[in-house]
C-alpha positions in Angstrom: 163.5 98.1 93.1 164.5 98.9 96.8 163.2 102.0 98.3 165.4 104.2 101.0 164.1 104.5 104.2 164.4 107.9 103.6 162.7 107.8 100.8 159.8 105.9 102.3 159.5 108.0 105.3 159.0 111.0 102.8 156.3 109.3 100.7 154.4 108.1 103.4 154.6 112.0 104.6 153.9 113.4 101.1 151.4 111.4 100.2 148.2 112.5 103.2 148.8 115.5 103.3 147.8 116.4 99.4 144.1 115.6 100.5 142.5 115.3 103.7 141.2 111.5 104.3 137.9 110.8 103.5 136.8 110.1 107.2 139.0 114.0 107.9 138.2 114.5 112.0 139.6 118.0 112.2 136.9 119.8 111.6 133.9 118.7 113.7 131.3 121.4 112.0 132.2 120.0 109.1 132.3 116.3 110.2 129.2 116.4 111.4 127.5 118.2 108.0 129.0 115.8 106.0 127.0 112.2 107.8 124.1 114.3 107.3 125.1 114.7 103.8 125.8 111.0 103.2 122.6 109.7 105.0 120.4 112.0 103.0 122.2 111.4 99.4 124.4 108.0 100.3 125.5 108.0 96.4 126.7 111.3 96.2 130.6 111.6 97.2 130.3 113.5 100.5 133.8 113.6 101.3 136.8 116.1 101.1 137.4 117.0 97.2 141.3 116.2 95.7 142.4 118.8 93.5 142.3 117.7 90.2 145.1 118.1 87.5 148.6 117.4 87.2 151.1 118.4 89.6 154.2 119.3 87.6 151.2 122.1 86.2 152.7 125.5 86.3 149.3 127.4 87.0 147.4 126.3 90.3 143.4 127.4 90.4 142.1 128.0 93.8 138.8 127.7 95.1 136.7 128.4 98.2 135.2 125.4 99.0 133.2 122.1 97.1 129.5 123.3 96.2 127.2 121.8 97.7 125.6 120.2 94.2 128.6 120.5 92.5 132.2 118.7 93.8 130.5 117.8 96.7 128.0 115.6 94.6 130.7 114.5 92.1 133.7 114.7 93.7 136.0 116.9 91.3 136.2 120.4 91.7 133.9 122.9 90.1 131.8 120.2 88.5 128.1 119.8 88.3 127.4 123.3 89.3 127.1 127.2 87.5 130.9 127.9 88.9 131.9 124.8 86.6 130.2 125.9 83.9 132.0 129.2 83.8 135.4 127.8 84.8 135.5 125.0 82.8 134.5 126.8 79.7 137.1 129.6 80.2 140.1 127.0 80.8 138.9 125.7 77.8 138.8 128.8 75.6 142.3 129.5 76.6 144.4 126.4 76.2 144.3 125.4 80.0 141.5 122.2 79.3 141.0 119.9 76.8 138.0 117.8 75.9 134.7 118.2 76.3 133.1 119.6 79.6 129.5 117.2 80.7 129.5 118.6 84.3 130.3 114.8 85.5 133.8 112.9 86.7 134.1 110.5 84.1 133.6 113.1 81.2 136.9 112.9 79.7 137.6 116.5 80.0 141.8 117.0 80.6 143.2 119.8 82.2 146.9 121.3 80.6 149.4 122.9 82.7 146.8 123.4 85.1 145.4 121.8 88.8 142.5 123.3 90.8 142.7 122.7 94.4 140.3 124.3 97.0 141.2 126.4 100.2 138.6 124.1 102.1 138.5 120.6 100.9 134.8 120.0 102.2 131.5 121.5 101.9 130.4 123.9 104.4 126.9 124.8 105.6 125.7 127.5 103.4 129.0 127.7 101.6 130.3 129.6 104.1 133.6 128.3 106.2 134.1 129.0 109.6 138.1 131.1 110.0 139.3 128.1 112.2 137.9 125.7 109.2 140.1 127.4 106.7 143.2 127.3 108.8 142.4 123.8 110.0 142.5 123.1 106.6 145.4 125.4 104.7 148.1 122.8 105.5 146.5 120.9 102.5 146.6 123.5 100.4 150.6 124.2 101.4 151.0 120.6 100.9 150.3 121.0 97.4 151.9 124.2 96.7 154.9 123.1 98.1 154.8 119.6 95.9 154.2 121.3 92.4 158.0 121.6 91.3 156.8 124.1 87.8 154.6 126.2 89.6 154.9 129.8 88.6 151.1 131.1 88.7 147.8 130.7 91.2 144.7 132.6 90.2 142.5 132.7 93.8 138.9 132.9 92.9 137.7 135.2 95.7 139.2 136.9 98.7 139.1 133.2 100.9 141.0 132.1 98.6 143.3 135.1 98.0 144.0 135.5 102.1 144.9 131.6 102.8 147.4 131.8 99.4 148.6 134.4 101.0 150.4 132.8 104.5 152.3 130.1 102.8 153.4 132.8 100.1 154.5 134.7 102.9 152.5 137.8 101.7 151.0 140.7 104.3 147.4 141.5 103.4 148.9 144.9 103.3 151.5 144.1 101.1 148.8 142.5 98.3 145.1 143.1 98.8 142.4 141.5 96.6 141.1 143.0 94.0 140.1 141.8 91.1 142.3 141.7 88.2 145.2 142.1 90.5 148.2 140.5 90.1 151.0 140.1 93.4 154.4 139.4 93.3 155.3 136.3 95.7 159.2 135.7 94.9 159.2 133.0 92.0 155.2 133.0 92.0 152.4 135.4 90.6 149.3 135.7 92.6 146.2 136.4 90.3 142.9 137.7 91.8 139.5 137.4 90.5 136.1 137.2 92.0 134.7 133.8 92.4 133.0 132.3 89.4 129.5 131.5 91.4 126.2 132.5 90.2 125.4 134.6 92.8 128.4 137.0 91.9 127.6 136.5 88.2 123.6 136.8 88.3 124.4 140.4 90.5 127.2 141.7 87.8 129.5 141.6 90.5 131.6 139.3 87.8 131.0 139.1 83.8 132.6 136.1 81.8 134.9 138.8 80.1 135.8 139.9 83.6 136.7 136.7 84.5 138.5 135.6 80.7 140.5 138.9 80.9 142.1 137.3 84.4 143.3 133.9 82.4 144.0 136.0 79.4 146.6 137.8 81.8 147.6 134.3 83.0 147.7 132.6 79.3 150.1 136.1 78.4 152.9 135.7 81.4 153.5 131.9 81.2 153.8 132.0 77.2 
């Protein structure tokens, strides 16, 4: 089968810009974290995290960034830390996973009409991005907005996530602050805010599981 040259100049676009490369330069904070990462744990992944799901998925999860022990260890999103635990176990619960959840890669565990992606694709220092990191990096995330043909819902877990959805959605902060358990209008799209699934905001009461179930219960509602 022949391939356009069209066709091929598109792919050869498309195709980078879903993920940053493993060796990403743009960020030299970042860059310079992650060797120290690899030469202290050289069998951990240490390298930006892909989202993970299927792109024709109609719902889109977004993240802050990889956890330290968690994605950045096993390289898929929200696994092998507490934030998995709680995600993976409310995607579960409501139709969006299948399988069973081991906090590992290679666990078996499916997501359905879903993908998690990440506003920053590699693990800060102290879990905290820098703003030039997260605009460095938000052309990954547009990449994969713009490439998911079904989409019809994001959920951002936290207000990182809910201000870079925001700019490719073309949404003022003014026009849809975060809160959570609110729900933003973005032309064909919903935007869905809830706090972040980490420990810290769970441990403090900041966020409860039901909190956080009543957001994908919202979700689960509109697209059925």
């Amino acid at each position: 089968m022949t391939t356009s040259r069209s066709e091929a100049a598109k792919s050869s676009r498309q195709a980078p810009n879903l993920v940053p490369d493993r060796d990403c330069p743009l960020c030299p904070r970042l860059v310079a974290f992650r060797e120290a990462n690899r030469a202290r744990e050289p069998l951990w992944h240490n390298a930006p995290v892909a989202p993970f799901g299927d792109i024709s998925a109609r719902l889109l999860i977004v993240g802050l960034a990889p956890g330290m022990q968690g994605a950045n260890r096993t390289g898929r999103p929200f696994t092998g830390d507490y934030a998995g635990d709680l995600l993976y176990a409310t995607l579960l619960e409501y139709g969006f996973a299948k399988g069973s959840y081991q906090a590992r890669p290679d666990d078996g565990l499916k997501l359905v009409d879903c993908r998690i992606a990440n506003a920053v694709h590699c693990v800060p220092p102290q879990n905290k991005p820098l703003p030039v990191e997260i605009n460095t990096c938000r052309q990954f995330l547009v990449a994969n907005l713009e490439t998911m043909p079904k989409l019809r819902a994001i959920i951002a877990l936290g207000r990182i996530a809910h201000d870079s959805v925001l700019k490719p959605l073309k949404l003022k902060a003014s026009q849809a602050p975060f809160g959570h358990g609110a729900v933003h209008q973005a032309g064909a799209f919903k935007l869905y805010d809830s706090y972040h699934c980490s420990r810290y905001n769970t441990n403090t009461g900041v966020l409860t599981p039901d909190m956080f179930r009543s957001v994908f219960a919202k979700v689960k509602t509109d697209l059925d």
